[in-house]
C-alpha positions in Angstrom: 27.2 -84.9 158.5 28.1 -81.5 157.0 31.2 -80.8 155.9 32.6 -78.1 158.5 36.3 -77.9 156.5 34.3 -76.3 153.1 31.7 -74.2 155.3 35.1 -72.5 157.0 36.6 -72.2 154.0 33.5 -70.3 152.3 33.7 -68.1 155.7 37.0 -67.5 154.9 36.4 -65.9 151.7 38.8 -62.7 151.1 36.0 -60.9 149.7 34.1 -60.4 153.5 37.1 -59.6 155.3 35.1 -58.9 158.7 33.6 -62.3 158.3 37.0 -63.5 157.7 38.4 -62.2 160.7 35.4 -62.8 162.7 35.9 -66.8 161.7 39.8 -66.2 162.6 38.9 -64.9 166.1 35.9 -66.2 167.2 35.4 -69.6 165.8 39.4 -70.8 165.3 40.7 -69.0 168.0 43.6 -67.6 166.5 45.4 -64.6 168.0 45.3 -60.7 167.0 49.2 -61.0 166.5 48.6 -63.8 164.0 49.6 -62.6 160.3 46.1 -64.1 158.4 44.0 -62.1 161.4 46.3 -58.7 161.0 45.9 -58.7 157.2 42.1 -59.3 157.2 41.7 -56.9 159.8 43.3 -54.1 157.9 41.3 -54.8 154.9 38.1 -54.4 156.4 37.9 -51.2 155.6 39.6 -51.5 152.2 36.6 -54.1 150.5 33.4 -55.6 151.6 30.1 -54.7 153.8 32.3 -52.2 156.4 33.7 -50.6 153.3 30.2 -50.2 151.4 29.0 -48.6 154.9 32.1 -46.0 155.5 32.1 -45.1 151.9 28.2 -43.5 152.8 29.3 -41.5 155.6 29.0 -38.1 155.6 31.7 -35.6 156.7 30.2 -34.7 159.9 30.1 -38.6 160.9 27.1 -39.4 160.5 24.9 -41.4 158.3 21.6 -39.8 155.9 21.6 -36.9 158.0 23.4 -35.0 160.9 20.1 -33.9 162.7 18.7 -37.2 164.4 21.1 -40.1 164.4 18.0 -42.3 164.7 15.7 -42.0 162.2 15.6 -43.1 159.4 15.3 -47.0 161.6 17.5 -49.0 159.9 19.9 -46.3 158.5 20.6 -43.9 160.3 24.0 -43.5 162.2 22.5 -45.3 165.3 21.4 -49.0 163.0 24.7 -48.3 161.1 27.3 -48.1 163.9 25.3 -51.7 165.2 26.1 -53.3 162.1 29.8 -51.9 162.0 30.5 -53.4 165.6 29.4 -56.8 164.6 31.4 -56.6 161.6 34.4 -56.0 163.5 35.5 -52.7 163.7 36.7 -50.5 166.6 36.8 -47.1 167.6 40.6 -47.4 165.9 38.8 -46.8 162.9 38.2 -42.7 162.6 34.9 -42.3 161.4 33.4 -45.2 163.7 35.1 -43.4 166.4 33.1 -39.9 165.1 30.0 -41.3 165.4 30.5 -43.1 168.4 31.1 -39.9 170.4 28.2 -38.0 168.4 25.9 -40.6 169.7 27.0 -41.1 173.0 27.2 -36.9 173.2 23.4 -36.5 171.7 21.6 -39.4 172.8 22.4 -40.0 176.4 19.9 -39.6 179.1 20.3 -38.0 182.4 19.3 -41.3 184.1 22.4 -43.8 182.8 20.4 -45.3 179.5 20.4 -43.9 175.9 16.9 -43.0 174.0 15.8 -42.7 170.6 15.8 -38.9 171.2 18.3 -38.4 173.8 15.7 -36.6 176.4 13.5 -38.1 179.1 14.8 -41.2 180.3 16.6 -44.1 178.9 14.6 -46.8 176.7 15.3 -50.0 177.0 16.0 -51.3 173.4 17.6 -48.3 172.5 20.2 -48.3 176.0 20.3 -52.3 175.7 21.4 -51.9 171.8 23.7 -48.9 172.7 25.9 -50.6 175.4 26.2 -53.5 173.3 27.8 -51.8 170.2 29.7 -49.2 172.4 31.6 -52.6 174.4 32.2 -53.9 170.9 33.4 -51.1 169.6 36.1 -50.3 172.5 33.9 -47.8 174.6 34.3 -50.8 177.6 35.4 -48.0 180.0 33.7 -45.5 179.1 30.7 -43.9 181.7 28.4 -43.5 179.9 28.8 -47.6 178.7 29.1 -48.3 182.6 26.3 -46.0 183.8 24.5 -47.6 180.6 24.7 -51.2 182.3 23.4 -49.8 185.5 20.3 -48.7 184.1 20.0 -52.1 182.4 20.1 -53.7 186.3 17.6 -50.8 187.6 14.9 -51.3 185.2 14.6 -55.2 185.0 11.4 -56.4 186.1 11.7 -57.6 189.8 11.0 -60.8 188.8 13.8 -61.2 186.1 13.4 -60.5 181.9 12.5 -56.7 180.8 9.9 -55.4 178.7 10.9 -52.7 175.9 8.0 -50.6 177.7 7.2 -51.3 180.8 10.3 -50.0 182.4 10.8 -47.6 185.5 9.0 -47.8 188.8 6.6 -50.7 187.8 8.9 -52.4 186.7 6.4 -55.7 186.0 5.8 -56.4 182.4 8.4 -59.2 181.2 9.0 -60.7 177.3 11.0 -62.8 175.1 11.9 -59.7 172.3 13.3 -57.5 175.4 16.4 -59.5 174.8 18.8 -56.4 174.4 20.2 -56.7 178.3 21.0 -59.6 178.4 23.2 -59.6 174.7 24.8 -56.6 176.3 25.7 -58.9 179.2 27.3 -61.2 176.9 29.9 -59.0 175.8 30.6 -57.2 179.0 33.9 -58.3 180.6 33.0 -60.5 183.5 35.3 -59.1 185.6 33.5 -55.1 185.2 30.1 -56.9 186.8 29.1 -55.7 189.7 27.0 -58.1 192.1 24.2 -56.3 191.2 24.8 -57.4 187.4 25.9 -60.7 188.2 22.2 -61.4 189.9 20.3 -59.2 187.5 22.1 -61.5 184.4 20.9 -64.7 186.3 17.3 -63.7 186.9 17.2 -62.3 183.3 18.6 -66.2 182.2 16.2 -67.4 184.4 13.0 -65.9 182.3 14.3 -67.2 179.2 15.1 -70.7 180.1 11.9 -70.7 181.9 10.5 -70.2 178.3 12.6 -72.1 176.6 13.2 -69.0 174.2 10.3 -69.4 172.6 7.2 -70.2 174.8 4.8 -67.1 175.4 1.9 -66.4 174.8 1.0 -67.9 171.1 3.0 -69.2 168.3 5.0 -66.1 167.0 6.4 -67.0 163.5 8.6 -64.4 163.5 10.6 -65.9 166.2 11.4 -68.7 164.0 13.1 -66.5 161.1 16.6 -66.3 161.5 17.4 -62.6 160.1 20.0 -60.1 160.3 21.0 -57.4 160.5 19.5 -58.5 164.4 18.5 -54.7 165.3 16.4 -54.6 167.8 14.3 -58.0 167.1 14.2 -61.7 168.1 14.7 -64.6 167.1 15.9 -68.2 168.6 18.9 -67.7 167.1 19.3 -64.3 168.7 18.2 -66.1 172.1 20.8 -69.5 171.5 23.9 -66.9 170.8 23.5 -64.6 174.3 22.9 -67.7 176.3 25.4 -69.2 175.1 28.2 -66.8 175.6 26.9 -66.4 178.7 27.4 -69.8 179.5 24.2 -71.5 179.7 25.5 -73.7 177.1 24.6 -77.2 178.5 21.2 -76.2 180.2 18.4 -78.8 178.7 15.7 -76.1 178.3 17.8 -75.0 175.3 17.2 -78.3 173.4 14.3 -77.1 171.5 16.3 -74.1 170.2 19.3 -76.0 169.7 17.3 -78.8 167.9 16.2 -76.2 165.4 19.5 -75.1 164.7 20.4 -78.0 163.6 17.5 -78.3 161.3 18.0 -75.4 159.7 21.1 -76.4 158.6 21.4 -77.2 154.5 23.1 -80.0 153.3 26.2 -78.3 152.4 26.7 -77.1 156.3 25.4 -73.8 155.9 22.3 -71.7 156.6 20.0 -69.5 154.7 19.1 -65.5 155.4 15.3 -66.3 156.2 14.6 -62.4 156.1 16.4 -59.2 157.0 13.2 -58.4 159.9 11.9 -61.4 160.9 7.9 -60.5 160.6 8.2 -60.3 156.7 6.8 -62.9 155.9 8.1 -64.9 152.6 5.2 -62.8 150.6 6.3 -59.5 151.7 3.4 -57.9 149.4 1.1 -59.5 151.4 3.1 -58.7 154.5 3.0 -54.9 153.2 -0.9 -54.8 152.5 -1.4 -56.0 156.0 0.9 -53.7 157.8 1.1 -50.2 155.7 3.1 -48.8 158.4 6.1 -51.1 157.4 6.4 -49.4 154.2 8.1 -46.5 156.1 10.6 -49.3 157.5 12.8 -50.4 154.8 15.2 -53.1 155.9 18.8 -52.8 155.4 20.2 -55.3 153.6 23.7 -56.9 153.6 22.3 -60.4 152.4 19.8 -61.9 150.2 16.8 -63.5 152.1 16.4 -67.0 150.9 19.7 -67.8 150.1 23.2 -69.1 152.2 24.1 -66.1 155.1 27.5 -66.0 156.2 26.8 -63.8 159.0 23.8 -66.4 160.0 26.1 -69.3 159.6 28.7 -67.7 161.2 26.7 -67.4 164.7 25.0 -70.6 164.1 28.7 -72.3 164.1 29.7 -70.1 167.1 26.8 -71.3 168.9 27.6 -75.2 168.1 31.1 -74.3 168.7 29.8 -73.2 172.9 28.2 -76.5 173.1 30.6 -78.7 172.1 27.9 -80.2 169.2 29.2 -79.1 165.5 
């Protein structure tokens, strides 16, 4: 049995003060007023990943380049202000609050959702993505976050589950890696759901449980790879940490995905990066010769593929934590 006491105490580590606080918060449940949670929340901006990604922020708030907030994928101010809301920071902090508003300002569509462009209408990754960061960044009330939401309920397939494509009036295609809606969901204050939402949450549920968060079509591989920074792809731990914050927690058709958790788990209680996008493969030459076009995606990296992730074994323990199984 792993030894949970020395895994915390790595997580606690003063030199990743947004894991830190993350492992204050979220997994001992300690208070905002309490003095260890205050003093690693001030210092998230003073050492550590949050720090490395404010410190390359340019005046005008954005990141690499003021006209598209997109592109580069992976580093522009869009990928960046992802990775800054799961590290804990808020619209309290200046420059996230910059780029918040740029983003919301330039990339909202006319129909609720947010695009890669900001015209035509909404896309699905892009406005599922959005409304996450935006909640977790303290934009909870604002419209463009609600109307955000909306669109997520209008464009779900009728039968539950979304497809990043396949959006709009057909409204019929369905997969696994159109996850985004549903992780929105997850940190959307219960009480701001509309019926509408509350029914379009359990269909979308419904799909991946049906699946078992894993089962269509053939073996994907990539699935399997527990990555981060999550961006817009899957993985089972992706699936196990939305469910389970919804509170699907105890539902059997999670046991394959919890089982391989637990598997993945070292020795020493912790768990490994398996890659920063999950469809490298372990030879990423060979991965590269395959897929040229990848080249042009360069992966931002906070961890070191291969080797013990505290922000993987952070959500891993979060997820145990939901289902009462650490």
């Amino acid at each position: 049995m792993p030894n949970n006491s020395s895994v915390i105490k790595w997580l606690l580590e003063e030199n990743q003060p947004s894991v830190r606080y993350l492992t204050l918060t979220e997994l001992l449940e300690r208070p905002e007023k309490d003095s260890d949670v205050k003093s690693a929340r001030k210092n998230i901006t003073s050492v550590g990943w949050a720090k490395e990604i404010l410190d390359k922020q340019l005046p005008s708030g954005c990141w690499v380049h003021e006209k598209h907030l997109f592109n580069p994928t992976f580093h522009a101010t869009f990928w960046m202000l992802m990775i800054l809301s799961d590290l804990g920071l808020t619209k309290q902090e200046p420059g996230v609050a910059k780029a918040s508003e740029l983003w919301m300002e330039r990339y909202a569509t006319k129909d609720g959702g947010f695009s890669y462009s900001g015209k035509a209408g909404g896309h699905l990754c892009v406005t599922g993505n959005s409304a996450r960061a935006l909640v977790k960044l303290g934009y909870v009330d604002h419209p463009k976050v609600r109307s955000s939401f909306e669109w997520l309920v209008e464009n779900q397939a009728d039968k539950g589950g979304w497809s990043c494509w396949n959006f709009g009036k057909k409204r019929t295609g369905r997969t696994l890696d159109s996850w985004e809606p549903l992780s929105a969901f997850a940190v959307y204050p219960r009480q701001k759901w509309t019926r509408s939402m509350k029914l379009a949450c359990e269909k979308g549920a419904e799909f991946f449980l049906e699946r078992e968060l894993h089962k269509q079509g053939a073996r994907w591989e990539p699935w399997y790879r527990f990555h981060y920074p999550v961006h817009y792809y899957y993985d089972l731990l992706v699936g196990l940490d939305f469910m389970t914050a919804l509170g699907y927690s105890n539902d059997k058709r999670l046991e394959y995905a919890i089982s391989l958790l637990k598997e993945k788990r070292r020795k020493d209680g912790r768990w490994i990066l398996d890659a920063n996008r999950p469809e490298e493969s372990p030879d990423l030459a060979a991965f590269r010769k395959q897929h040229p076009n990848s080249k042009d995606l360069t992966p931002f990296v906070l961890e070191k593929p291969g080797e013990p992730s505290k922000m993987i074994t952070l959500i891993a323990m979060k997820v145990l934590s939901r289902i009462d199984d650490e």
